[in-house]
C-alpha atoms as an extended CHARMM CRD file, in Angstrom:
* protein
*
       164  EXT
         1         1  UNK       CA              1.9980000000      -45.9970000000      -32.5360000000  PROA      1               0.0000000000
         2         2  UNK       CA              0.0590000000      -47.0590000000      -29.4290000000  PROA      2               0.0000000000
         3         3  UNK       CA              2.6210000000      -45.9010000000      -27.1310000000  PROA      3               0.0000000000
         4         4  UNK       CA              3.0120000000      -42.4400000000      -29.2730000000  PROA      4               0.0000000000
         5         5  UNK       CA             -0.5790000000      -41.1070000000      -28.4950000000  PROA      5               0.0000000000
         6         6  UNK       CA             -0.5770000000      -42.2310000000      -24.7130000000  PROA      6               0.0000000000
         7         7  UNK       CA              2.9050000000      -39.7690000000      -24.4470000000  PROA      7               0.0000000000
         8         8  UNK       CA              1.1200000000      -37.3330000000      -26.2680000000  PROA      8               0.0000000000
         9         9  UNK       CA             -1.8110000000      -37.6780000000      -24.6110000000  PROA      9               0.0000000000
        10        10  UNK       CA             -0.3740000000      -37.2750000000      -21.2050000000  PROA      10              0.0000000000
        11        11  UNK       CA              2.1300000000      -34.6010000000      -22.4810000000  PROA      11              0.0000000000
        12        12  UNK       CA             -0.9810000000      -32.6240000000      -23.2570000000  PROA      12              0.0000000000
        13        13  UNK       CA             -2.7010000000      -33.2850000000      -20.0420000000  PROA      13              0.0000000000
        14        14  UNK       CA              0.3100000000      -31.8670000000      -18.5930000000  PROA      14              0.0000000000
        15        15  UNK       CA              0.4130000000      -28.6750000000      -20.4460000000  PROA      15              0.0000000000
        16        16  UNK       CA             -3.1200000000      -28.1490000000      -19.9380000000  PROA      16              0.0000000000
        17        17  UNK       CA             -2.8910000000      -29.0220000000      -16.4900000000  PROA      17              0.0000000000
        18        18  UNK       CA              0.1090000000      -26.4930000000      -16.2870000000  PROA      18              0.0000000000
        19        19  UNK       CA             -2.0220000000      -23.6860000000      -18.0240000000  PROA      19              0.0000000000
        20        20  UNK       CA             -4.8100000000      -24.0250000000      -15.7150000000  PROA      20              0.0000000000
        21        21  UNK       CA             -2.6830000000      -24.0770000000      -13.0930000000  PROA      21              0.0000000000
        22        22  UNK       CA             -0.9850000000      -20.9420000000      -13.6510000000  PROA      22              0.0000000000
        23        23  UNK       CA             -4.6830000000      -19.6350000000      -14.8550000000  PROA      23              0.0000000000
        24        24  UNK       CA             -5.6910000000      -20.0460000000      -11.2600000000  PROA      24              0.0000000000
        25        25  UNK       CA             -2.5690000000      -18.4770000000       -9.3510000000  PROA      25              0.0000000000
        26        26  UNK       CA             -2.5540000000      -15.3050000000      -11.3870000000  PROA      26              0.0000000000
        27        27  UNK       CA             -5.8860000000      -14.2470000000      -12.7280000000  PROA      27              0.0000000000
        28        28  UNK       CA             -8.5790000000      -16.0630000000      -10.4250000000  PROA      28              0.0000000000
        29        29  UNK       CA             -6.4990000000      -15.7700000000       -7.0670000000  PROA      29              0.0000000000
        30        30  UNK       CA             -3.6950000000      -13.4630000000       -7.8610000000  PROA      30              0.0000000000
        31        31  UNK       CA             -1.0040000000      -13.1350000000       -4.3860000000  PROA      31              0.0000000000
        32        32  UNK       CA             -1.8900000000       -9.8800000000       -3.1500000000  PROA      32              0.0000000000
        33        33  UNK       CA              0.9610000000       -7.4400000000       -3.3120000000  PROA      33              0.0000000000
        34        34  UNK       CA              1.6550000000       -6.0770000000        0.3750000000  PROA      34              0.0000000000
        35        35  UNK       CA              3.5910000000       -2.8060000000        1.3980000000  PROA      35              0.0000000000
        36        36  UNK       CA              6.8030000000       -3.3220000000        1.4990000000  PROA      36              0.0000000000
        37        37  UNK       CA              7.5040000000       -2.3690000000        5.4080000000  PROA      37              0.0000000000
        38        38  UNK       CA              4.0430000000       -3.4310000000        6.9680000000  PROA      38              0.0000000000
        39        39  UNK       CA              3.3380000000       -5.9260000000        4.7760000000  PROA      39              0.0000000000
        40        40  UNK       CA             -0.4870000000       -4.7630000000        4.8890000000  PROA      40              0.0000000000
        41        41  UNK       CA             -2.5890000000       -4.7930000000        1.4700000000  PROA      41              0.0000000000
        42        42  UNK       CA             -1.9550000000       -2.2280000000       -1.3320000000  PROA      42              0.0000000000
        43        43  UNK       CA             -4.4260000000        0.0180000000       -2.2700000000  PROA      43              0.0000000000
        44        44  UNK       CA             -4.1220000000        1.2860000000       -5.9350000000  PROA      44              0.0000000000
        45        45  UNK       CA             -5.3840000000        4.4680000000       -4.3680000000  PROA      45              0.0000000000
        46        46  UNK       CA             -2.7960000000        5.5940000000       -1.9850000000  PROA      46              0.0000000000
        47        47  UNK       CA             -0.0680000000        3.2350000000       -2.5740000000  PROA      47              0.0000000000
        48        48  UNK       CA              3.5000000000        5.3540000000       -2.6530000000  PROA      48              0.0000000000
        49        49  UNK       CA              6.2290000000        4.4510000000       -4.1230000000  PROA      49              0.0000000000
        50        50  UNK       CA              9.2910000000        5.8040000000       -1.7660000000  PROA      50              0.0000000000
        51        51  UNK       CA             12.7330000000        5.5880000000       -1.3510000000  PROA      51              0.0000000000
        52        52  UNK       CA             14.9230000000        5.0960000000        2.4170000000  PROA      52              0.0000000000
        53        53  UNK       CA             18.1820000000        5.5510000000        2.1750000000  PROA      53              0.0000000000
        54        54  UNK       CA             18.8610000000        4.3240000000       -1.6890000000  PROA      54              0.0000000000
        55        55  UNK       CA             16.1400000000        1.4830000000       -1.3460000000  PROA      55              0.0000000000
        56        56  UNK       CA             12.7130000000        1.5650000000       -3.5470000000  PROA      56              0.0000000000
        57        57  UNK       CA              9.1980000000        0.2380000000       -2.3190000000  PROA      57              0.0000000000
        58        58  UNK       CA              5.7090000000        0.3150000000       -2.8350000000  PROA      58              0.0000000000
        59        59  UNK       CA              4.3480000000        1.1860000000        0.3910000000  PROA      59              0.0000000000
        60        60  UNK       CA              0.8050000000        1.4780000000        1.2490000000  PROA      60              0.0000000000
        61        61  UNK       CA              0.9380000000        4.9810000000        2.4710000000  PROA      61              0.0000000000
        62        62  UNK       CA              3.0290000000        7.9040000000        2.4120000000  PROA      62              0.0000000000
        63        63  UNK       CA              2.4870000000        7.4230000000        6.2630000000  PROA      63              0.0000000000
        64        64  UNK       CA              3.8160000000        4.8250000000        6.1270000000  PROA      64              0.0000000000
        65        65  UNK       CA              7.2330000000        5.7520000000        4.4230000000  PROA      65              0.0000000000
        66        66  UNK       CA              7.7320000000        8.6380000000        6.8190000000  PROA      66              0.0000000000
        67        67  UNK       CA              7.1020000000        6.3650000000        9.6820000000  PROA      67              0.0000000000
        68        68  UNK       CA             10.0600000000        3.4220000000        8.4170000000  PROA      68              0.0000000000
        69        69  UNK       CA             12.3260000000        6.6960000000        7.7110000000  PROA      69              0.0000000000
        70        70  UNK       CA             12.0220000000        7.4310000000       11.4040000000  PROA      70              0.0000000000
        71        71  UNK       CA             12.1480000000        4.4340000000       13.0240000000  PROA      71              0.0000000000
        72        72  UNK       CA             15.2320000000        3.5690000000       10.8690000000  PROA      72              0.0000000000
        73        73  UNK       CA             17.1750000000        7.1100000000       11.4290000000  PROA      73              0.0000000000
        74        74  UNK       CA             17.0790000000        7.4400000000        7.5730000000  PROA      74              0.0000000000
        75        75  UNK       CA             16.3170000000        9.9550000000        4.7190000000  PROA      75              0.0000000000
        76        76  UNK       CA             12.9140000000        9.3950000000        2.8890000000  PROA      76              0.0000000000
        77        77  UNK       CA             11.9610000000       10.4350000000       -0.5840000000  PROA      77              0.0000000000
        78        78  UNK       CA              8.1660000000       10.1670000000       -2.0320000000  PROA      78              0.0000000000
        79        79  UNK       CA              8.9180000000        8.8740000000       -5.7890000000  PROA      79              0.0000000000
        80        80  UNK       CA              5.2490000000        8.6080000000       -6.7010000000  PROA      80              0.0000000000
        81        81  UNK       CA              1.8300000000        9.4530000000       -4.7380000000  PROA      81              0.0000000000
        82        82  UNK       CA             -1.5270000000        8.0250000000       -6.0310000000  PROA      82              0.0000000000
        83        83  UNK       CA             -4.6740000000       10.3500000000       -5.9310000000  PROA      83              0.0000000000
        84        84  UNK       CA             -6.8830000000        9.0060000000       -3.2810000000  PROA      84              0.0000000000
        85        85  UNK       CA            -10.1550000000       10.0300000000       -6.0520000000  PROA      85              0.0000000000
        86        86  UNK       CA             -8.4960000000        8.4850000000       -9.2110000000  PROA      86              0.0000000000
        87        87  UNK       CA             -5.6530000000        6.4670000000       -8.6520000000  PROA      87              0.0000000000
        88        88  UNK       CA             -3.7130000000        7.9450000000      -10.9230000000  PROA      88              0.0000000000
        89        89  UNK       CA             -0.3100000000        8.5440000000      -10.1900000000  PROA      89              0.0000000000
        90        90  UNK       CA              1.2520000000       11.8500000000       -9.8300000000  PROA      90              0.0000000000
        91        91  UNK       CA              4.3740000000       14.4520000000       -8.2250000000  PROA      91              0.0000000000
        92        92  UNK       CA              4.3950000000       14.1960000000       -4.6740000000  PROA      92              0.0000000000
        93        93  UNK       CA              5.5180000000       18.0470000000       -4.8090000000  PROA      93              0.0000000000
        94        94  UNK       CA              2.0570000000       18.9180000000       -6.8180000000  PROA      94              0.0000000000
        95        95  UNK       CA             -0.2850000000       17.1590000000       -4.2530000000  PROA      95              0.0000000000
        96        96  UNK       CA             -2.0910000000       17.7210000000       -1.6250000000  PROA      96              0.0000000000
        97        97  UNK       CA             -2.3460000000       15.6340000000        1.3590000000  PROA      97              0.0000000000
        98        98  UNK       CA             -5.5070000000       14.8020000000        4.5620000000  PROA      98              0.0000000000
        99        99  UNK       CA             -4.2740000000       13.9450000000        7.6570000000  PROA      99              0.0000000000
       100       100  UNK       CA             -6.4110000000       11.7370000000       10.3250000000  PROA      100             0.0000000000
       101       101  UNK       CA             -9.7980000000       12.0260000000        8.8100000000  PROA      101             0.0000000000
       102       102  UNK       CA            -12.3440000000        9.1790000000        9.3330000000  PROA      102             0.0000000000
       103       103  UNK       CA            -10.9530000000        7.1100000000        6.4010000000  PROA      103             0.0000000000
       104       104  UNK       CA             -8.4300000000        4.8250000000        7.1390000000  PROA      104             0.0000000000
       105       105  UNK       CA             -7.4060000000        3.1750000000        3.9450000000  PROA      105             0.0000000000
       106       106  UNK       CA             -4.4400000000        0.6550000000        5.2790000000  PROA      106             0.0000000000
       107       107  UNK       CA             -6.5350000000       -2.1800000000        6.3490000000  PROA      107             0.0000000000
       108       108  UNK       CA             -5.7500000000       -3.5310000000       10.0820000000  PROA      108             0.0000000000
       109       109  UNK       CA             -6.8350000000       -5.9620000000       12.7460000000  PROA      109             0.0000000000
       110       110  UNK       CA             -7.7980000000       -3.3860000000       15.5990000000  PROA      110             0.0000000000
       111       111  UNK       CA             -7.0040000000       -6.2410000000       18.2360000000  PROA      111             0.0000000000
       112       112  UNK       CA             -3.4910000000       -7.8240000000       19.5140000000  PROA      112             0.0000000000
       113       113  UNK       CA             -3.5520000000      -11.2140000000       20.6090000000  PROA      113             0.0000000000
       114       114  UNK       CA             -0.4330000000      -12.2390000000       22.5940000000  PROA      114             0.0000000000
       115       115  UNK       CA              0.7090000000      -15.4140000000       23.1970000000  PROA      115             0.0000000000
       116       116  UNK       CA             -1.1830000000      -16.5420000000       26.5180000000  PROA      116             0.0000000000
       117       117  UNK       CA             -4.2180000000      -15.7900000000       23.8420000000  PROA      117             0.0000000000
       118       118  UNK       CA             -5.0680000000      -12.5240000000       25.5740000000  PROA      118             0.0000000000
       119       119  UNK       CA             -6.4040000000       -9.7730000000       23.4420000000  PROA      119             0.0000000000
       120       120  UNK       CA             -6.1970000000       -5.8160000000       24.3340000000  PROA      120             0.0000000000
       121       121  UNK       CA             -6.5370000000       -2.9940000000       21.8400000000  PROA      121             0.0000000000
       122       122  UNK       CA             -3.5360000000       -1.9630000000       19.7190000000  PROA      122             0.0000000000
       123       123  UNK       CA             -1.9800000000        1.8150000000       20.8910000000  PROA      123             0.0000000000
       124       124  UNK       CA              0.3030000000        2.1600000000       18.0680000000  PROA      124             0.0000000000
       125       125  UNK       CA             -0.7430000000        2.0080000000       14.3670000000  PROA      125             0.0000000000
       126       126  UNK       CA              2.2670000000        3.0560000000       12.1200000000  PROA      126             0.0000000000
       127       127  UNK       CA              0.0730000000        4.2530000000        9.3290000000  PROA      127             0.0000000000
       128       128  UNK       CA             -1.9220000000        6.3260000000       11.6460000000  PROA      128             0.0000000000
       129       129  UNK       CA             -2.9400000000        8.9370000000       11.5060000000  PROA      129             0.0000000000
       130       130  UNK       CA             -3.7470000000        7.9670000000        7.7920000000  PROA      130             0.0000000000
       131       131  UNK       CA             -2.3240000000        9.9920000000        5.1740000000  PROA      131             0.0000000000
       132       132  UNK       CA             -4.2580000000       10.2890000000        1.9960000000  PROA      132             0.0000000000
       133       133  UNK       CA             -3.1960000000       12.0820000000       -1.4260000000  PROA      133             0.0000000000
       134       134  UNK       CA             -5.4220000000       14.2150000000       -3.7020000000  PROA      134             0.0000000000
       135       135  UNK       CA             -4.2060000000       16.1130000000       -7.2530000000  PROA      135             0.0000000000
       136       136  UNK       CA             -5.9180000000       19.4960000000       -5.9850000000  PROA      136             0.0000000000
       137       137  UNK       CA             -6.1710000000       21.5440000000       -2.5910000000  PROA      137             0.0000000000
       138       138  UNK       CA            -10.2170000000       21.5020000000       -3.4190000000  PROA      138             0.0000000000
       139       139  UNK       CA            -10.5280000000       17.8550000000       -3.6140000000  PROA      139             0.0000000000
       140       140  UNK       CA             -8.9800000000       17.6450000000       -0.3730000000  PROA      140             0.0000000000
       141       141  UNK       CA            -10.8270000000       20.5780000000        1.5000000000  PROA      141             0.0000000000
       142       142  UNK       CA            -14.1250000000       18.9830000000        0.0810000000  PROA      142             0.0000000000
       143       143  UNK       CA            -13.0050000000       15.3200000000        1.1230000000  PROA      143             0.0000000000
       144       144  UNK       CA            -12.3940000000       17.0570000000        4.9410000000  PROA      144             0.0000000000
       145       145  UNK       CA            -15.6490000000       18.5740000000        4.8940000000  PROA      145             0.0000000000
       146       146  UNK       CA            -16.9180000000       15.0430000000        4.2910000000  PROA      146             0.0000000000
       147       147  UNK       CA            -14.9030000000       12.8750000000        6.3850000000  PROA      147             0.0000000000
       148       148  UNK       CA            -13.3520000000       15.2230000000        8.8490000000  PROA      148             0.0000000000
       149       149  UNK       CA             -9.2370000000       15.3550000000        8.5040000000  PROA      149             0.0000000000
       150       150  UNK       CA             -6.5510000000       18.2310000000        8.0080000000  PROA      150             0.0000000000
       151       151  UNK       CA             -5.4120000000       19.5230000000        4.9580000000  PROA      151             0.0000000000
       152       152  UNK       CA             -1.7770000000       19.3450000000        4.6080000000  PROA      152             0.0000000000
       153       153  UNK       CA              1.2720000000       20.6060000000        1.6290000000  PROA      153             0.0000000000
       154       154  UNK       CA              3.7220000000       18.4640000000        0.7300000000  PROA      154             0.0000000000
       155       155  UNK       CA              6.0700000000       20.6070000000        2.3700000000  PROA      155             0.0000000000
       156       156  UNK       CA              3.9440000000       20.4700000000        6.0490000000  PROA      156             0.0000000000
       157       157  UNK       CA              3.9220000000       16.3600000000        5.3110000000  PROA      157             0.0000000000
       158       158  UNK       CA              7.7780000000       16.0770000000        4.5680000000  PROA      158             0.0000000000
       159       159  UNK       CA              8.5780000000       18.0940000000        7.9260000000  PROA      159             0.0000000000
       160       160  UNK       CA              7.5260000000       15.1980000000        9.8630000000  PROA      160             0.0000000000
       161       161  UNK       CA              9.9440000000       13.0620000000        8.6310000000  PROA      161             0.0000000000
       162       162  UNK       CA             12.5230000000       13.4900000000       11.1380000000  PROA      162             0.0000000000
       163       163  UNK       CA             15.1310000000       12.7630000000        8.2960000000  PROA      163             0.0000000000
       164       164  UNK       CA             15.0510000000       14.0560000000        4.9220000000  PROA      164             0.0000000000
């Protein structure tokens, strides 16, 4: 009976142990989810969800997508666009997009260190010039007034992609 309650005992410290465990990895430090070509945070505010040649990702930025389409010689499709206000996701087709305003919403280390440890200023930024997504044309001609930026269609956005 003895050796019954120390194997349940430690079976329970196990499962315990196990719960708190997984506890910890997923609801007090969940892994951050990262775009799926620059591997930068996601934003639940312009994340994209977009398609290159057949292949689905969450991307951090419709930027983002049009730059990987063009580097890669590949047709891009925008699946779903988040509003930059809301979050909510919506129709590429129905929104409206700001181009280089003072917002930059994918999150990056403005310095390159190489490997003799010397640092100079990064020239190329594939999100850039940050692309952000709002549900109306006013949102997005009040956001410019705000924060500077050019007010794009979906149409004007999809003709940079240099393969559609």
């Amino acid at each position: 009976m003895n050796s019954r309650r120390i194997a349940l005992t430690v079976t329970l410290l196990i499962i315990v142990g196990a719960g708190v465990y997984v506890w910890y990895r997923n609801v007090a430090h969940p892994t951050p989810v990262t775009c799926g070509y620059c591997l930068r945070p996601l934003h639940a505010n312009v994340k994209v969800v977009a398609e290159i040649d057949g292949k689905r990702e969450e991307v951090c930025c419709p930027r983002c997508a049009i730059t990987e389409a063009n580097q890669e010689h590949k047709p891009v499709r925008l699946i779903t666009v988040h509003d930059y206000s809301t979050a909510k996701a919506m129709s590429p087709q129905s929104a409206w997009y700001v181009e280089a305003s003072r917002v930059m919403a994918c999150e990056h280390n403005g310095m390159h260190m190489d490997e003799m440890k010397a640092t100079s200023e990064i020239a190329y930024d594939r999100c850039s010039p940050g692309t952000l997504t709002f549900a109306t044309r006013l949102e997005a001609q009040d956001f410019t007034a705000a924060n500077g930026g050019t007010v794009i269609s979906f149409v004007q956005l999809m003709s940079e992609a240099h393969f559609q």
